[in-house]
C-alpha positions as CSV (number, residue, x, y, z in Angstrom):
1,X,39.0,-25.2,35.6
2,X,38.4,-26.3,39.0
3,X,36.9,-29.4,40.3
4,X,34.9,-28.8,43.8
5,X,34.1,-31.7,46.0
6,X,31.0,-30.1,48.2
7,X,30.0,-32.2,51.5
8,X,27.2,-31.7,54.1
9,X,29.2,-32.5,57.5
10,X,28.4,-35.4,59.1
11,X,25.2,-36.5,61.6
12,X,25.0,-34.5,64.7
13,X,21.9,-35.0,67.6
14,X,20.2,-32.6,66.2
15,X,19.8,-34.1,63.1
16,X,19.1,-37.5,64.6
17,X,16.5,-35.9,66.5
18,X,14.7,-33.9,63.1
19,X,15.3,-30.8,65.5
20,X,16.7,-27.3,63.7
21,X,20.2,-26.3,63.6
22,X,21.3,-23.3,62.1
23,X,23.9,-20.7,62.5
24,X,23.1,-19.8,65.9
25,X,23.9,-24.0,66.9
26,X,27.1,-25.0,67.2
27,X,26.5,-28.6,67.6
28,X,29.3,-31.1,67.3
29,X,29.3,-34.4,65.6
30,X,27.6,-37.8,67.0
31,X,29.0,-40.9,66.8
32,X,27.7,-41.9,64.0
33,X,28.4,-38.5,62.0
34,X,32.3,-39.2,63.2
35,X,32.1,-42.5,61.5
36,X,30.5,-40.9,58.2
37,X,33.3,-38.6,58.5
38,X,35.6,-41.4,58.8
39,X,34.4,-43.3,56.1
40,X,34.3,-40.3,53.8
41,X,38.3,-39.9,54.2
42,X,39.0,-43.2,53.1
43,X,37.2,-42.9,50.1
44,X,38.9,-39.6,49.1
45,X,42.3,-39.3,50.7
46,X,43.9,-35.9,51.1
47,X,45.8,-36.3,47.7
48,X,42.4,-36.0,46.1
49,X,42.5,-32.0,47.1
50,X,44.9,-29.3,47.5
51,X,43.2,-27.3,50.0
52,X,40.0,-27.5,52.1
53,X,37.3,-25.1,53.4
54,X,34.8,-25.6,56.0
55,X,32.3,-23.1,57.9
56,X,32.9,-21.7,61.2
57,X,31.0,-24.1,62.6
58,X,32.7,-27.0,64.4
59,X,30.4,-29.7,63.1
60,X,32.2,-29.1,59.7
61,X,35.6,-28.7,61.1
62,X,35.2,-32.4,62.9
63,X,34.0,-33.4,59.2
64,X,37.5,-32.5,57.8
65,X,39.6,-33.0,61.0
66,X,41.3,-36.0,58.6
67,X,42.5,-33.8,56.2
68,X,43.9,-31.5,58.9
69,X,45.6,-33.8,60.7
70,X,47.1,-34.9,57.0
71,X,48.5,-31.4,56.5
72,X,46.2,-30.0,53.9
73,X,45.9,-26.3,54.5
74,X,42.3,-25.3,55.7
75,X,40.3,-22.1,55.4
76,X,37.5,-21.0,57.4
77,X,34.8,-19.3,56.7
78,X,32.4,-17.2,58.4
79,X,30.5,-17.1,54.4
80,X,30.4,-20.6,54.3
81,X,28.1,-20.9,57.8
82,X,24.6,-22.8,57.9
83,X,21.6,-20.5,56.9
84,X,20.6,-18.6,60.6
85,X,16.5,-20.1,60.7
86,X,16.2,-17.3,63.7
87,X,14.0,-18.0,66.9
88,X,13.2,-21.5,65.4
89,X,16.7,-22.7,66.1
90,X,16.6,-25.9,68.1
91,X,12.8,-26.6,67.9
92,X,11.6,-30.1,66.6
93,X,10.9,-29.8,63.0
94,X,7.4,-30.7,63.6
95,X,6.9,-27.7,65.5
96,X,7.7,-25.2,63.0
97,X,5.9,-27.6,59.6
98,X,3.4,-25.5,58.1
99,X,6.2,-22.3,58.7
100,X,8.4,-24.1,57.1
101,X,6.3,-25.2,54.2
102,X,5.2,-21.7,53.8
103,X,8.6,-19.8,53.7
104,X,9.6,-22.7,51.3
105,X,6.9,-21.6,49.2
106,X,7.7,-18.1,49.0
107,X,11.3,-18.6,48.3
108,X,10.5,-21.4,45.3
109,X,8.3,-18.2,43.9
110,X,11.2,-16.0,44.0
111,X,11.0,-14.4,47.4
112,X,14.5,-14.4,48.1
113,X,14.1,-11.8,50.7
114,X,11.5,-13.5,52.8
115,X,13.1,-14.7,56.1
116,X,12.4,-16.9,59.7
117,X,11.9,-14.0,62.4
118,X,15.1,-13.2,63.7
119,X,16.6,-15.1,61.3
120,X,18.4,-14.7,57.4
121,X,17.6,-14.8,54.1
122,X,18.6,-16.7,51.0
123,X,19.5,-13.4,49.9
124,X,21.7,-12.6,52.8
125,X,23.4,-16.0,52.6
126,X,24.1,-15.9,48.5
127,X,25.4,-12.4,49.3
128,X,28.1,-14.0,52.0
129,X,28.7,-16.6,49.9
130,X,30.4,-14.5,47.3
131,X,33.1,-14.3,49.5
132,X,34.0,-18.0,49.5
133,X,33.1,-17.6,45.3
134,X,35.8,-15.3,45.2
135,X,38.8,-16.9,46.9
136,X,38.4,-19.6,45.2
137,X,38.5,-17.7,41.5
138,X,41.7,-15.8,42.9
139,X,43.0,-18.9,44.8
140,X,45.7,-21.3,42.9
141,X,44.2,-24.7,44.3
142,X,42.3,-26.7,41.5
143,X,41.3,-29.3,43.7
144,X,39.1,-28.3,46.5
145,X,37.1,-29.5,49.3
146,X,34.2,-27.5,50.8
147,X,32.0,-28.7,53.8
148,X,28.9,-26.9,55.1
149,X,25.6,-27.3,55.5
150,X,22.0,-28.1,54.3
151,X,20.5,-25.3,53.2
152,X,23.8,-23.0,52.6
153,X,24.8,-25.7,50.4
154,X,21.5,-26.0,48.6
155,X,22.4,-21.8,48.0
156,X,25.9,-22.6,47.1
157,X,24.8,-24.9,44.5
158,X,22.8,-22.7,42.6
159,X,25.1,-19.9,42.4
160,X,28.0,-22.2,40.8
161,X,25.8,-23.7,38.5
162,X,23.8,-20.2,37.7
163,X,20.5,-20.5,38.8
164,X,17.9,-19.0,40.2
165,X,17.4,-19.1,44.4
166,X,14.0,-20.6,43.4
167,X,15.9,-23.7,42.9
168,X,17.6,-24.7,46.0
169,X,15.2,-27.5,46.4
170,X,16.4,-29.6,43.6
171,X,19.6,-30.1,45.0
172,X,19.1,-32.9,47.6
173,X,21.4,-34.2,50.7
174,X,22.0,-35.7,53.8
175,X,24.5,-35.7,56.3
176,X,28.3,-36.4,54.0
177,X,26.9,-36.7,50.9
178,X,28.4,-35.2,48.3
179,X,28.5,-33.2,44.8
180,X,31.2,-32.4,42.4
181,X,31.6,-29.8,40.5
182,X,33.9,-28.5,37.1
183,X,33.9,-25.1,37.8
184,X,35.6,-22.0,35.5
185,X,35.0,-19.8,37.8
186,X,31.4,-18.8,36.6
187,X,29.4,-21.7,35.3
188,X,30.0,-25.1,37.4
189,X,28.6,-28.4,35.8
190,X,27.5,-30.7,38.2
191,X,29.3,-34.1,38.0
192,X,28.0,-36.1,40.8
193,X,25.2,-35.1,42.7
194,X,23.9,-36.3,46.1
195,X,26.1,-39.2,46.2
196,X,26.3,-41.7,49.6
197,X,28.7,-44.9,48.2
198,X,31.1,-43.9,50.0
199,X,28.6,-43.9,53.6
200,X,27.9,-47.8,52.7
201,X,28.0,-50.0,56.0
202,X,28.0,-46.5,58.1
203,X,24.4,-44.9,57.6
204,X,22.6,-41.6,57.3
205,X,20.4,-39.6,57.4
């Protein structure tokens, strides 16, 4: 069995500014996401994991640099990046509303094909993801940390706990909140979902 600790990586000024950030954004953490990051650490020091994964994306790299710096190995992973939202990268949420409703829409009725122009789809991104799936079935770490990001994480989620795409949106966030997972390498019960004690006296989004 194999218990998964999943973060979202802390704030960056795109989230503090509702704008988009995807795969093609390589934004770094504000100050505020460095203190969530921080904060995070102390309430789960690196003897809590044997190994930790993060994206390729340095926003989740900054999210872990604690565990790093502690000497817990760290794998990353292109399969493990933020969903790409295409030409809508870096445009204010606002902008890109009743898009974003609609492609919402489509993927809750099963749509998993249905992407941003230019951009992915959940069915690209579950099919990457089976790379991170796999090394950590063949991998000998039991206890492991994975950061990444909004919407690959809502993905993530429901292929370790074996539902549909359609489902993504039940599994809330914000910036270092986390879930954990039991995991035998198929079916993954969710333990603690969406949880921000440890972000206390820091806040988020």
């Amino acid at each position: 069995m194999f218990r998964l600790h999943i973060i979202r990586h802390g704030e960056t000024a795109y989230n503090f500014s509702g704008k988009i950030q995807g795969r093609g954004i390589d934004s770094s953490l504000n100050d505020r996401g460095m203190q969530q990051a921080e904060a995070f650490s102390r309430a789960y020091p690196p003897d809590h994991f044997d190994v930790v994964y993060c994206s390729t994306l340095q926003r989740t790299r900054q999210t872990i640099q604690a565990y790093v710096d502690a000497g817990l190995p760290c794998v990353e992973l292109a399969a493990l990046d933020e969903f790409n939202w295409g030409e809508v990268e870096g445009q204010p949420y606002s902008v890109y509303a009743d898009t974003y409703r609609e492609m919402i829409g489509a993927w809750s009725e099963g749509d998993y094909h249905k992407a941003p122009h230019l951009g992915e789809s959940p069915a690209a991104v579950a099919l990457r993801q089976q790379e991170a799936l796999q090394m950590w079935r063949l991998g000998a770490d039991r206890r492991i940390l994975v950061c990444m990001h909004g919407r690959a994480l809502r993905l993530m989620l429901c292929q370790l706990t074996q539902l549909p795409l359609s489902r993504m949106e039940s599994f809330t966030h914000t910036n270092l909140s986390l879930y954990v997972l039991d995991w035998d390498g198929e079916q993954g019960r969710i333990q603690v979902a969406d949880n921000r004690d440890h972000l206390q006296g820091v806040g988020s989004l």
